[in-house]
C-alpha positions as CSV (number, residue, x, y, z in Angstrom):
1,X,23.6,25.4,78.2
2,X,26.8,25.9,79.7
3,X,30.2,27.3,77.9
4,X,33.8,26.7,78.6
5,X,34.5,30.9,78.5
6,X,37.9,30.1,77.8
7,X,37.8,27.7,75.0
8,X,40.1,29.0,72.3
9,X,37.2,29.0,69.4
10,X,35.0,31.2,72.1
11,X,38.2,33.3,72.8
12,X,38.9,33.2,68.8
13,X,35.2,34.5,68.2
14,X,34.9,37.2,71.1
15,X,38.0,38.9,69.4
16,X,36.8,39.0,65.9
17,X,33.7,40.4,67.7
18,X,35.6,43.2,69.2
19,X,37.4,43.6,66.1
20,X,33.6,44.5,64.6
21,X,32.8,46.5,67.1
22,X,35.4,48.8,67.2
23,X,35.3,49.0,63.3
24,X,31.3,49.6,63.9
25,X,30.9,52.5,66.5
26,X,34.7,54.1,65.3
27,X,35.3,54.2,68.7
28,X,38.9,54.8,70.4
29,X,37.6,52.2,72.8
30,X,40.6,49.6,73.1
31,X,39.2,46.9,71.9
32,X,41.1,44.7,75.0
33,X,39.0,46.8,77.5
34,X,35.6,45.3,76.4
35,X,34.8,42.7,79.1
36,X,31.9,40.2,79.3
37,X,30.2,42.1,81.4
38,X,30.7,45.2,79.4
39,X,27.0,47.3,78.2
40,X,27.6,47.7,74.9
41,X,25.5,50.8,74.7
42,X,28.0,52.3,77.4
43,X,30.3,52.2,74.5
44,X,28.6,53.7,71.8
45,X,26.7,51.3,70.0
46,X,23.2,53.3,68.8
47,X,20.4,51.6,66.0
48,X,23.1,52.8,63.5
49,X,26.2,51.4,64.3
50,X,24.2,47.9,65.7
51,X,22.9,47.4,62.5
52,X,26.6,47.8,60.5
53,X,27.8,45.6,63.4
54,X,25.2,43.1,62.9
55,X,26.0,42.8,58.9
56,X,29.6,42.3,59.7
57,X,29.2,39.9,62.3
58,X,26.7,38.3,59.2
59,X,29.4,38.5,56.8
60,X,32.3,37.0,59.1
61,X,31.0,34.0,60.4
62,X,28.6,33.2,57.8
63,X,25.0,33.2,59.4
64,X,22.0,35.2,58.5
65,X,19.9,37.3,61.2
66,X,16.3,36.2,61.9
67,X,14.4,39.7,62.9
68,X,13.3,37.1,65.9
69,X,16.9,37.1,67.1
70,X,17.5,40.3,67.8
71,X,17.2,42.1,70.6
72,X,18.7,44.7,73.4
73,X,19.5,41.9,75.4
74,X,22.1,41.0,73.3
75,X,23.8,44.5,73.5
76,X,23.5,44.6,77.4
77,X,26.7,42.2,77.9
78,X,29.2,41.7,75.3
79,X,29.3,38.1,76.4
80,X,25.1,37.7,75.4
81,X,26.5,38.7,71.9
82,X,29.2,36.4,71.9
83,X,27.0,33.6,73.4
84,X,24.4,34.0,70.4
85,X,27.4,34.5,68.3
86,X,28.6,31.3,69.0
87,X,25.4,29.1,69.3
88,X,24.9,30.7,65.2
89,X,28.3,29.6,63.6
90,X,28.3,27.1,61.4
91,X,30.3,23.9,63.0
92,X,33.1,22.9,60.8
């Protein structure tokens, strides 16, 4: 599956993703330095935070987590999480 990485709903969705994140680890991380590539365990996210961000990434975009969906891939890149992100919102 390929993605247009700059397609303003993906750009519109990675934001509100950093947005969560920061809120999630309360991290003084800008939330403008968190690239695709970026590990998200090499800025703080633990199996505390992950979950909080998880069940405001939920609440936001209105999907519900299968166990069977998660994994640490998705925390190894920020743009995995954006990917599954996107392929789990709802389509207007």
């Amino acid at each position: 599956m390929t993605h247009d990485t700059h397609s303003p709903r993906r750009e519109e969705i990675a934001a509100t993703i950093r947005s969560c994140l920061v809120s999630a680890i309360g991290s003084t991380v800008a939330a403008d330095l968190i690239a695709d590539d970026t590990n998200l365990f090499d800025v703080g996210v633990d199996s505390m935070n992950m979950t909080d961000l998880l069940l405001q990434l939920e609440e936001r975009f209105g999907f519900t987590l299968a166990p069977e969906d998660l994994s640490a891939d998705l925390f190894m890149r920020f743009s995995n999480l954006v990917d599954f992100v996107e392929s789990h919102v709802p389509r207007d």
